[in-house]
C-alpha positions in Angstrom: -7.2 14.0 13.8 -5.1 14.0 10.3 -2.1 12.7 10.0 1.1 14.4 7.6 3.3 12.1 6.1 7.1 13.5 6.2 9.2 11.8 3.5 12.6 11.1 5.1 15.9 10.0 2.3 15.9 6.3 2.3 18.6 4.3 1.5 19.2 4.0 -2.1 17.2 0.5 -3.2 15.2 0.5 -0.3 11.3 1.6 -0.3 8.8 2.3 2.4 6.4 0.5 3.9 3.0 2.1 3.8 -0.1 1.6 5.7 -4.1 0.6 3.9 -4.5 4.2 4.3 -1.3 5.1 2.4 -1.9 2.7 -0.4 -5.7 3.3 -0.7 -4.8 7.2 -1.1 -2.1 6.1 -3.7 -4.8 4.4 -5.4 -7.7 7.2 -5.3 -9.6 4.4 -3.5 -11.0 3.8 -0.3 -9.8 1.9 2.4 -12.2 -0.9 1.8 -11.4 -1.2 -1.8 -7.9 -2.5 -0.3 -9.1 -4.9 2.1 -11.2 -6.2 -0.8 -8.2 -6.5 -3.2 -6.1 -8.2 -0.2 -8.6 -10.6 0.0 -7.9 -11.6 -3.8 -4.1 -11.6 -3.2 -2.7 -8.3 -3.4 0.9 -8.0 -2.0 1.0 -7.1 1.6 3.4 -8.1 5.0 2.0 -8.2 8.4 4.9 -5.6 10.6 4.1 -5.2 14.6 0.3 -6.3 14.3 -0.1 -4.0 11.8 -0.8 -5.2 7.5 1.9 -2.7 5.4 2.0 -2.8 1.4 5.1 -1.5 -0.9 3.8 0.5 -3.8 5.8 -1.4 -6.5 4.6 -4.8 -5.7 0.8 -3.4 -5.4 1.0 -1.5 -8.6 2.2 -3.9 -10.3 -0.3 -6.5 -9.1 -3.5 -4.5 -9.7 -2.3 -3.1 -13.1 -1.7 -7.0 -13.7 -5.2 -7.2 -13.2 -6.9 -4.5 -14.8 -8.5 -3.5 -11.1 -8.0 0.2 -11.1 
């Protein structure tokens, strides 16, 4: 099964949530490089069970860190 992401308008000053999938594909990485680099800190929320990541807040952490 593959999923397709469909951006919907969001308010203005508000950003998306995305999922380890999300992120990791942001990243070129794989899924396990994000659970490795949320072990070490990098931003995240638990939402409904489920850990969620903003892109901002993650790029700027691993770019703070040199781990891309």
């Amino acid at each position: 099964m593959t999923g397709r992401l469909i951006t919907m308008p969001l308010r203005p000053g508000s950003e998306p949530w995305l999922s380890k999938r999300q992120i990791a594909a942001h990243f070129g990485f794989s899924t396990r490089w994000v659970e490795l680099r949320v072990r070490e800190g990098m931003p995240s929320q638990m939402i409904g069970g489920h850990r969620r990541f903003r892109i901002s807040e993650c790029e700027t952490w691993v770019f703070e860190r040199g781990a891309a």
